[in-house]
C-alpha positions in Angstrom: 0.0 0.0 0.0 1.3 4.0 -0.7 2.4 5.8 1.9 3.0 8.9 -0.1 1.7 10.8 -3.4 1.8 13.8 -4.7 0.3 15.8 -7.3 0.1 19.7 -8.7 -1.1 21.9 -11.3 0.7 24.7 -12.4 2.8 26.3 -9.6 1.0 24.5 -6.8 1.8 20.5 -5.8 0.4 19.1 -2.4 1.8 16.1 -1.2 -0.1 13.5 1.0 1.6 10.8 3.9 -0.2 8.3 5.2 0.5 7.6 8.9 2.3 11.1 9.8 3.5 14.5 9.4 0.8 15.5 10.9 -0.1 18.3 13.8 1.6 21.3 15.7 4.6 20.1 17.3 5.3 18.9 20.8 8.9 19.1 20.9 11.9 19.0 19.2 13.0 16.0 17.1 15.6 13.9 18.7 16.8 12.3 15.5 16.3 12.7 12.0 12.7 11.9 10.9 11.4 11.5 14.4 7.9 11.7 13.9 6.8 11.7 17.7 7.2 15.1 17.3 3.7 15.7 15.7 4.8 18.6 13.9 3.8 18.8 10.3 6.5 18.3 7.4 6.1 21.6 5.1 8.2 21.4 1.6 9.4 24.9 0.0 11.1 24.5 -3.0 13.9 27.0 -4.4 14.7 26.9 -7.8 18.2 25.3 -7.8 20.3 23.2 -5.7 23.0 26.3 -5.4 20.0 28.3 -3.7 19.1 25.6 -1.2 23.0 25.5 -0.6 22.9 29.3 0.3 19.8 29.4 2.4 21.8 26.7 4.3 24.6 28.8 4.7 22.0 32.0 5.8 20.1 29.9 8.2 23.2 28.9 9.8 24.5 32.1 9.8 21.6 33.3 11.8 21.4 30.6 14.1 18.5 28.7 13.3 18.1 24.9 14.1 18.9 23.3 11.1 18.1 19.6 11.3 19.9 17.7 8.4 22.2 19.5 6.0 21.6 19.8 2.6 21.7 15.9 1.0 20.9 14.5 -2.3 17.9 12.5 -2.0 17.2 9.3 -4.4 14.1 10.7 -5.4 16.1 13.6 -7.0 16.0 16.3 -4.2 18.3 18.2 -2.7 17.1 19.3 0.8 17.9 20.5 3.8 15.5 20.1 7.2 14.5 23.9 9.4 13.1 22.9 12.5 10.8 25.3 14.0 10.4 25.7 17.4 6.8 24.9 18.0 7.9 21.3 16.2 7.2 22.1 12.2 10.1 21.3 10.1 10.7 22.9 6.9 12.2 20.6 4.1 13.6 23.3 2.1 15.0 21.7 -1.2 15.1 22.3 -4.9 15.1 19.7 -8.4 18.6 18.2 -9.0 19.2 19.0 -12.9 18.8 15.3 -14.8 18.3 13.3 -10.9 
């Protein structure tokens, strides 16, 4: 059975998870993906992968909590994880050209 889809028209794409990623936060993560958080997962996508390396480097910068640094997903992301503190995280990534 899926546990995740997407879908989008235009500018706009939602994303659905079954089982998760679901409500305001509780509390910080304590390792990557820890969903006992119940913070939601929120995607905002840059344009390129040199972008999401710079916001990396801003956020840093500025002390926010950054939670994974920027990786190359398989499914041809590059992201990086912004952990708000009421227990969101923010996957901030961008398309890898041809991944």
């Amino acid at each position: 059975m899926p546990s995740f889809a997407g879908t989008g028209c235009e500018d706009a794409e939602i994303f659905l998870c079954r089982g998760g990623q679901g409500s305001r936060g509780t509390h910080a993560p304590e390792f990557l993906f820890d969903e006992t958080t119940g913070g939601v997962w929120m995607s905002w996508f840059l344009e390129t992968p040199e972008e999401v390396d710079a916001m990396h480097v801003a956020c840093v910068e500025l002390g926010l909590d950054v939670s994974m640094p920027p990786t190359d997903e398989p499914w041809g992301v590059r992201e990086f994880h912004l952990h708000h503190p009421d227990g969101h995280t923010f996957r901030v990534g961008a398309h890898r050209r041809g991944g």
